[in-house]
C-alpha positions in Angstrom: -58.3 -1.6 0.7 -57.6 -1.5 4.7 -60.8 -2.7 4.9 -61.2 -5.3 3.1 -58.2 -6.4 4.3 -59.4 -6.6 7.9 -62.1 -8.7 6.2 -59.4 -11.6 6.3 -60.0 -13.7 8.7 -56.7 -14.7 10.7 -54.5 -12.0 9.6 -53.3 -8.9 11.7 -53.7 -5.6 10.0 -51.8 -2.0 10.9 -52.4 0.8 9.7 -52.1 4.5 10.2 -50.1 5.7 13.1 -49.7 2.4 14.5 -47.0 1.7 11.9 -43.8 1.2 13.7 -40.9 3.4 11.6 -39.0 -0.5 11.7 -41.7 -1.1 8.5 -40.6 1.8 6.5 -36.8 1.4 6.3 -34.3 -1.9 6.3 -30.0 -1.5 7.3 -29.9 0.4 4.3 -29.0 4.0 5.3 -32.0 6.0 2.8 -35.0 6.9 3.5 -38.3 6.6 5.4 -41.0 4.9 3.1 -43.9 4.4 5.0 -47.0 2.0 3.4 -50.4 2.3 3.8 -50.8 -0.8 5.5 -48.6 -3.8 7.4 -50.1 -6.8 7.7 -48.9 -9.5 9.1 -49.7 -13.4 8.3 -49.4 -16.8 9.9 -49.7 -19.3 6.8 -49.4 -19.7 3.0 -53.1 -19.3 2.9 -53.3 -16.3 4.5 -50.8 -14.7 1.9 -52.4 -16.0 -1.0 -55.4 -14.4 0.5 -53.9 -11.0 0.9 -52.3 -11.2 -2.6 -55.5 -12.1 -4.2 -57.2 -9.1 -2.7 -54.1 -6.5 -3.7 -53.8 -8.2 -7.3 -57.7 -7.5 -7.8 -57.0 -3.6 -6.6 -54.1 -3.0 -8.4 -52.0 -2.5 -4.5 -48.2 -2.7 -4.8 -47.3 -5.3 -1.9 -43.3 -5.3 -0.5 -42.5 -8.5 1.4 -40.4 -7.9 4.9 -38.7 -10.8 6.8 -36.4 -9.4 9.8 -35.4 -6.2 7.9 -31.7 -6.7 8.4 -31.3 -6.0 4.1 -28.7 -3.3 3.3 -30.0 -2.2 0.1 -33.4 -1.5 0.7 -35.4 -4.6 -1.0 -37.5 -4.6 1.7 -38.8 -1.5 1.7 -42.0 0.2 0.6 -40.4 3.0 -1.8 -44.0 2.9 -3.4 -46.1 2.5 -0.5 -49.2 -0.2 -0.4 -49.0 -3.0 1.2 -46.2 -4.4 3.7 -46.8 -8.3 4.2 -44.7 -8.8 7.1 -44.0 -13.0 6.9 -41.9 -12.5 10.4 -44.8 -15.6 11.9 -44.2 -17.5 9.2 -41.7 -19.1 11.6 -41.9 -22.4 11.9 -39.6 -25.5 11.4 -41.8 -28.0 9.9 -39.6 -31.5 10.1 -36.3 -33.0 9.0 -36.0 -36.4 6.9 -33.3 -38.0 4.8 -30.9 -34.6 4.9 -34.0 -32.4 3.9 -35.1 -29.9 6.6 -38.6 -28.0 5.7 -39.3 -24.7 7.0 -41.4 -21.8 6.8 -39.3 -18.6 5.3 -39.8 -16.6 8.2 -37.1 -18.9 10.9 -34.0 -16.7 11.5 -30.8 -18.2 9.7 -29.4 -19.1 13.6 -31.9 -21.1 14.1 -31.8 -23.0 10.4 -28.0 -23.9 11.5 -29.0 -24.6 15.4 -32.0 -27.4 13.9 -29.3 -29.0 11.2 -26.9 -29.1 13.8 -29.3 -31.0 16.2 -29.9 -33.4 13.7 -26.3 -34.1 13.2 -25.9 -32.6 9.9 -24.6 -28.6 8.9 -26.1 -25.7 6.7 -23.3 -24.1 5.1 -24.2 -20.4 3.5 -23.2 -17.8 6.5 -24.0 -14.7 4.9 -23.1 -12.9 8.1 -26.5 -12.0 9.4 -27.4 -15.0 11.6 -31.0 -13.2 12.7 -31.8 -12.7 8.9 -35.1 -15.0 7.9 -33.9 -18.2 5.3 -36.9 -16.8 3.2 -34.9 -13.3 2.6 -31.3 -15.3 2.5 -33.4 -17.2 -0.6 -34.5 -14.0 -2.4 -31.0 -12.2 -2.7 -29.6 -15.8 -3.2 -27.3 -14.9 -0.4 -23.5 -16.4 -0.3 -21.1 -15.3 2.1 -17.5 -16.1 3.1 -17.8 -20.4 3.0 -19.6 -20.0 -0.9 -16.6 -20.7 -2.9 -16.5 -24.7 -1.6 -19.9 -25.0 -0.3 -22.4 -22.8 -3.0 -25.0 -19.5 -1.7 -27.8 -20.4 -0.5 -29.7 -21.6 -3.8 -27.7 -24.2 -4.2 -29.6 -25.6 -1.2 -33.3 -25.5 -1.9 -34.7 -28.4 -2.8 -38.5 -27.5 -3.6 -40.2 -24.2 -2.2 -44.2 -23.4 -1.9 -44.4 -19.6 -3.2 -47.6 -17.6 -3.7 -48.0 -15.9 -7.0 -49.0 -12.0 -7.6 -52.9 -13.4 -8.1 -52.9 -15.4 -5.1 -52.1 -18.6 -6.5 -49.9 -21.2 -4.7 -47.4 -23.0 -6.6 -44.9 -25.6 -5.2 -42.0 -25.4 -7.2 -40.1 -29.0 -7.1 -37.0 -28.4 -9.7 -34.0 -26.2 -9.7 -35.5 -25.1 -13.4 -39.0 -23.7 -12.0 -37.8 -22.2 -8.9 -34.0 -21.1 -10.3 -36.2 -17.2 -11.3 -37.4 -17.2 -7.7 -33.8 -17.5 -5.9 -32.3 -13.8 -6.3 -36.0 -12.0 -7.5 -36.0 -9.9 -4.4 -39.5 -10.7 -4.0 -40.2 -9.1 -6.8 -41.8 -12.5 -8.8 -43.2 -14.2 -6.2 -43.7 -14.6 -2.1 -41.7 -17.7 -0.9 -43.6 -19.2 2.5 -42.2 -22.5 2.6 -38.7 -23.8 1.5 -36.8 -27.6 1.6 -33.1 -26.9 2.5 -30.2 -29.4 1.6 -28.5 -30.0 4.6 -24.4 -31.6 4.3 -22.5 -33.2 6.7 -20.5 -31.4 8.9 -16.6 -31.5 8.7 -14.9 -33.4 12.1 -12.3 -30.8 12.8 -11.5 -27.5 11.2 -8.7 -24.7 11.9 -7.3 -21.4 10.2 -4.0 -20.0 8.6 -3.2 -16.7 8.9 -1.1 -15.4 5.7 0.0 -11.8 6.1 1.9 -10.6 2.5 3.5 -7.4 1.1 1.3 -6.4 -1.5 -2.3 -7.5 -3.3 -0.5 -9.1 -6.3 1.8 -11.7 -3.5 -1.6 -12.2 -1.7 -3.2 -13.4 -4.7 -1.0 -15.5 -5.7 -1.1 -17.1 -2.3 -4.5 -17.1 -2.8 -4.0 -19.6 -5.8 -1.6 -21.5 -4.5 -4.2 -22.7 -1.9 -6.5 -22.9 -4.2 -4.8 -25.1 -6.4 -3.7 -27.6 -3.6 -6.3 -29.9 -4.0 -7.2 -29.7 -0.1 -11.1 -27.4 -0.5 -10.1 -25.0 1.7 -14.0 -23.9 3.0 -12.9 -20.0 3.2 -10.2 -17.7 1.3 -10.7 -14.2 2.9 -8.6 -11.2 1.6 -8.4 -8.6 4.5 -7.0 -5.5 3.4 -4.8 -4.5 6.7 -6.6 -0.4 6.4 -9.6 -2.1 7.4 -8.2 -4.1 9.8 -5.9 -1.4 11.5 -9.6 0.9 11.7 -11.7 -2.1 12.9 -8.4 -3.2 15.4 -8.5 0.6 16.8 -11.9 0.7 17.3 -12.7 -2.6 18.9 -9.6 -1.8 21.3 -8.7 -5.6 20.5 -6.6 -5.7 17.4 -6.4 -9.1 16.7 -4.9 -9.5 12.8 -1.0 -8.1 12.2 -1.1 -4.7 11.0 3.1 -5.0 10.7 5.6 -7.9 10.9 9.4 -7.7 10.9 9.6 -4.1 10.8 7.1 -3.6 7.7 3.7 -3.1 6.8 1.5 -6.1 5.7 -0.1 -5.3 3.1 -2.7 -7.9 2.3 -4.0 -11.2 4.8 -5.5 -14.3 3.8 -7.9 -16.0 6.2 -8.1 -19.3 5.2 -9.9 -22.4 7.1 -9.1 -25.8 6.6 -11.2 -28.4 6.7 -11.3 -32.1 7.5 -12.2 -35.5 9.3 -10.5 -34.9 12.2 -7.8 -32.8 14.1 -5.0 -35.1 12.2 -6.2 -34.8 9.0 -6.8 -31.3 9.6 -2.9 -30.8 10.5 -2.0 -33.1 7.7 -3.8 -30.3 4.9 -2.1 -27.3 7.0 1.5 -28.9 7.3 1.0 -29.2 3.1 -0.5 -26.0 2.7 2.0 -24.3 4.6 4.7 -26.2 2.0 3.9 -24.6 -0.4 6.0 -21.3 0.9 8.7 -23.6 1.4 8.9 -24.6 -2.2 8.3 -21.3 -3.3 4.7 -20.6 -4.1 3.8 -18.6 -2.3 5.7 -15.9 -0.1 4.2 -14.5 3.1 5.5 -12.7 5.7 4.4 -15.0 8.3 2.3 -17.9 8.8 -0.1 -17.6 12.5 -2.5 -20.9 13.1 -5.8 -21.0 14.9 -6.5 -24.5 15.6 -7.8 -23.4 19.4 -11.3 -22.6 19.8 -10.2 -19.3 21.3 -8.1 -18.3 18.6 -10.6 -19.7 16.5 -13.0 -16.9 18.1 -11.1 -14.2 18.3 -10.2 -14.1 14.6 -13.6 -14.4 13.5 -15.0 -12.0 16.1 -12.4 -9.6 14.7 -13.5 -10.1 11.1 -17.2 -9.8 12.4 -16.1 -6.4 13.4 -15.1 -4.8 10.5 -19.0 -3.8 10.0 -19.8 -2.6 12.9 -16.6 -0.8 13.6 -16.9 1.0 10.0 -20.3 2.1 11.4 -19.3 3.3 14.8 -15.8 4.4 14.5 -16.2 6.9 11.3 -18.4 10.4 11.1 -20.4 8.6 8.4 -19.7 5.4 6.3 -21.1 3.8 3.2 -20.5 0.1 2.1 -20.8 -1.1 -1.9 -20.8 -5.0 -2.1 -20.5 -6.4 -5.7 -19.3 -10.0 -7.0 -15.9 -10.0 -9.4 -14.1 -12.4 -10.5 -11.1 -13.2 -8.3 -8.5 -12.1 -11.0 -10.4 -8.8 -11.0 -10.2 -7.9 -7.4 -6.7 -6.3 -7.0 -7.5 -3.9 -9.6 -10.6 -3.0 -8.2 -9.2 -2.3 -4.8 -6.8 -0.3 -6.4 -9.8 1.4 -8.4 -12.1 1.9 -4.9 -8.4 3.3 -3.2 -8.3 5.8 -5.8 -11.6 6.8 -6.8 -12.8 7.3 -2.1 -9.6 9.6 -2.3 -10.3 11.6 -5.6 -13.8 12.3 -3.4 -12.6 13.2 0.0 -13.4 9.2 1.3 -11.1 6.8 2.2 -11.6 2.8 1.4 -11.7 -0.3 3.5 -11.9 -3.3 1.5 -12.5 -7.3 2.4 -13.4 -10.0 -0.1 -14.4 -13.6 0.0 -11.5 -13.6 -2.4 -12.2 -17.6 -4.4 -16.1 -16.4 -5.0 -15.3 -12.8 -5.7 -18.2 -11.8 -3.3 -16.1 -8.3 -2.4 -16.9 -5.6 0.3 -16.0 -1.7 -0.2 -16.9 0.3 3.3 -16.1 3.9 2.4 -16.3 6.3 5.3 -16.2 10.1 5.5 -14.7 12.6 8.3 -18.0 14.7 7.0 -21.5 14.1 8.3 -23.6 11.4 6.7 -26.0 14.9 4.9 -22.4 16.1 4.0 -20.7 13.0 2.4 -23.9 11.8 0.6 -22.8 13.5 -2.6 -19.3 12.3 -2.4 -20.6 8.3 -1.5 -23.0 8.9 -4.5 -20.2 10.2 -6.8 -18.0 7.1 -5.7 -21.1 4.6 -6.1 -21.6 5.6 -10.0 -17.9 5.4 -10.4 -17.3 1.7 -8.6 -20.2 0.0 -9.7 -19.2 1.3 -13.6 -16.0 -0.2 -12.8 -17.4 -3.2 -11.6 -19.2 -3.8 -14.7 -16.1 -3.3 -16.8 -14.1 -5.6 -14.9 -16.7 -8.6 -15.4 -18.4 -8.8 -12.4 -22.2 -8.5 -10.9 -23.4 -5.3 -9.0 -26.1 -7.3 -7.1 -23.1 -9.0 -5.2 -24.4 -10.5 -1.8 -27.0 -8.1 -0.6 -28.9 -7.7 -3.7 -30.3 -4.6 -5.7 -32.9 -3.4 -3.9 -33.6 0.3 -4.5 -29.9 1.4 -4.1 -28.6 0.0 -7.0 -31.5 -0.1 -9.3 -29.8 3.0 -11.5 -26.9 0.9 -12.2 -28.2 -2.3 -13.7 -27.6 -3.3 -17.2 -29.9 -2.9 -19.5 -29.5 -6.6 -20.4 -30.5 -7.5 -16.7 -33.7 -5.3 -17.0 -34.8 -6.8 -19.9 -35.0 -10.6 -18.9 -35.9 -9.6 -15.9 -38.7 -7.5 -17.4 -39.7 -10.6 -19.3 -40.2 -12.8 -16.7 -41.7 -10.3 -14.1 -44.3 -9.7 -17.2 -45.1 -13.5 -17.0 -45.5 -13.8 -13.4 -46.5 -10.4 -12.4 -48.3 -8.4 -14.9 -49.8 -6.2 -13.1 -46.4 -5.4 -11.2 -47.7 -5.4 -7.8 -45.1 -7.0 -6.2 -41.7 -5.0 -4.7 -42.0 -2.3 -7.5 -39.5 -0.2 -7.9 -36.9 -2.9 -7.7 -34.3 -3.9 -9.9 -36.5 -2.8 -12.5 -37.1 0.9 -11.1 
């Protein structure tokens, strides 16, 4: 197979001990997997080419962008082939609001080219050095997705090679609507036509510290229900914001007000035309505690581009403080819908105690799309069986409630055990259609 593959002309093959660790493992903290082979490519051709040659031998092949996945999709749990598509990273034109791009350009520099045209790409599924052409395959959302969609609901048309080698170009939200979310697992997207929008004038956020989940929520809809689109709802539970505060040394969110402990604060961001329209939506929004529906502890405004940064810098945090400030830490991200969430926190509370963990929870509250960092004062080899007990018990629960286990990040191989059998099935149809041989990212979402 290696080869023949160096039989390619144009193509870069590694193999042996020249394959960098990077290839065998994404964010996700499992195992090593190491392939037989990485090779990487510079065109659509060249990965029809390689897929024609894997199809004929029967080679599993895993597609990588910039590895940043937390759930393994991109790595090579059956080894084979890994077809690197970090080259395929060009920006290829904008006209008429459509910017065209191979899916190897990092999501910062999808927003920097929309922005230099005048126009704004909304999904901002946190990982700015992600590739568009992995934000397309988990159909990533993010914090913004409850006014402004994931990322599907941005691709006009993509070019995608088939298992065989062929190259399709799929030009309707019907032929391409299996692609978005497949994992790679379907097909190998090299080329994609994003929607761009046009960006709001002005824009500024309202902090809304409450008592308890249930007041929060409510808040939550009160906003919700104003009629004014606000871009974001974040629910930030203040455990996670106390840990991430402690850690960064620069607590920026209120942990207590007035003598008491928030509970619960919503991040929202308002958006409008200009700086007076923008003031106009918060002066109503903020009303609506006034007349009585809603009751937080406190409103706090960031309409400064300081303030601006420092309360999404502090949100940024809460990752990479979970990772740095506890012995080991774990993270389950699953979709719910929003009337769901406060008794799944109160689920994830209860089910990281019952296991010696303790929960930190955030949730882009209006899509459901809902973060659970668990952390451990064991060592990661220690707390694996305790994260593993608390993973079958949330993502049951999840399931229960009415909500989606693949959530923001995917399946990969992390969460392959807990997908309904429903899920496998027209899953298993379609990958039967397209992939018969099942060459491509096995041992994903179908095991």
């Amino acid at each position: 197979m290696i080869e023949k593959l160096k039989d390619i002309a144009g193509i870069r093959v590694i193999s042996g001990e020249e394959i960098s660790r990077d290839f065998c493992r994404d964010e996700y903290p499992g195992g090593d997997f190491a392939p037989e082979a990485v090779v990487e490519v510079y065109s659509t051709e060249d990965v029809a080419a390689v897929l024609k040659l894997c199809h004929a031998l029967g080679v599993s092949v895993t597609v990588r962008g910039a590895g940043t996945g937390q759930v393994g999709g991109s790595v090579p749990i059956k080894g084979g082939v890994v077809l690197s598509l970090k080259e395929l990273n060009k920006i290829l034109g904008y006209a008429n609001g459509i910017l065209k791009v191979q899916s190897g350009v990092l999501l910062q520099d999808v927003k920097a080219e929309a922005e230099a045209n005048g126009m704004y790409y909304p999904p901002d599924p946190a990982e700015l050095t992600a590739t568009i052409g992995g934000n397309v395959a988990t159909n990533a959302g993010g914090p913004c997705a409850a006014k402004y969609g994931k990322t599907g609901d941005y691709v006009a048309d993509a070019v995608v090679v088939l298992a065989d080698g062929s190259i399709e170009t799929l030009r309707s939200r019907e032929e391409f609507s299996s692609i978005i979310g497949s994992e790679g697992t379907l097909a190998v997207i090299t080329e994609i036509s994003l929607k761009l929008v046009e960006k709001p004038g002005a824009d500024a956020i309202l902090l809304f510290p409450f008592v308890d989940i249930e007041a929060a929520l409510e808040g939550a809809k009160a906003i919700l229900a104003s009629g004014y689109e606000p871009a974001i709802v974040e629910l930030m539970d203040t455990d996670i914001v106390d840990f991430s505060g402690k850690v960064t040394g620069d607590p920026v969110f209120p942990v207590e007000m007035y003598g008491e402990r928030v509970g619960f604060t919503l991040m929202v961001t308002i958006e409008g035309t200009d700086d007076d329209d923008v003031m106009e939506k918060m002066e109503a929004i903020a009303n609506l505690a006034e007349e009585g529906k809603m009751e937080p502890l406190d409103i706090l405004v960031g309409d400064s581009i300081t303030l601006k940064r420092e309360f999404w810098a502090a949100h940024d945090a809460f990752h990479t403080s979970m990772e740095s400030g506890a012995k080991s830490a774990y993270e389950v991200n699953i979709d719910l819908p929003m009337d769901a969430v406060p008794e799944m926190i109160e689920f994830a509370k209860n089910a990281a105690e019952a296991n010696d963990l303790k929960a930190y929870i955030y949730s882009h509250l209006a899509s459901g799309g809902t973060h659970i960092h668990i952390a451990s004062e064991k060592n990661r080899e220690d707390s694996r069986s305790d994260a593993k007990l608390f993973f079958d018990a949330a993502y049951v629960k999840c399931a229960e409630l009415g909500g989606d286990i693949a959530g923001e990040y995917g399946v990969g191989y992390a969460k392959v055990e807990y997908i309904s059998e429903e899920v496998r099935a027209n899953h298993s149809a379609v990958k039967a259609a397209l992939d018969p041989k099942g060459i491509l990212n096995p041992g994903k979402i179908l095991g």
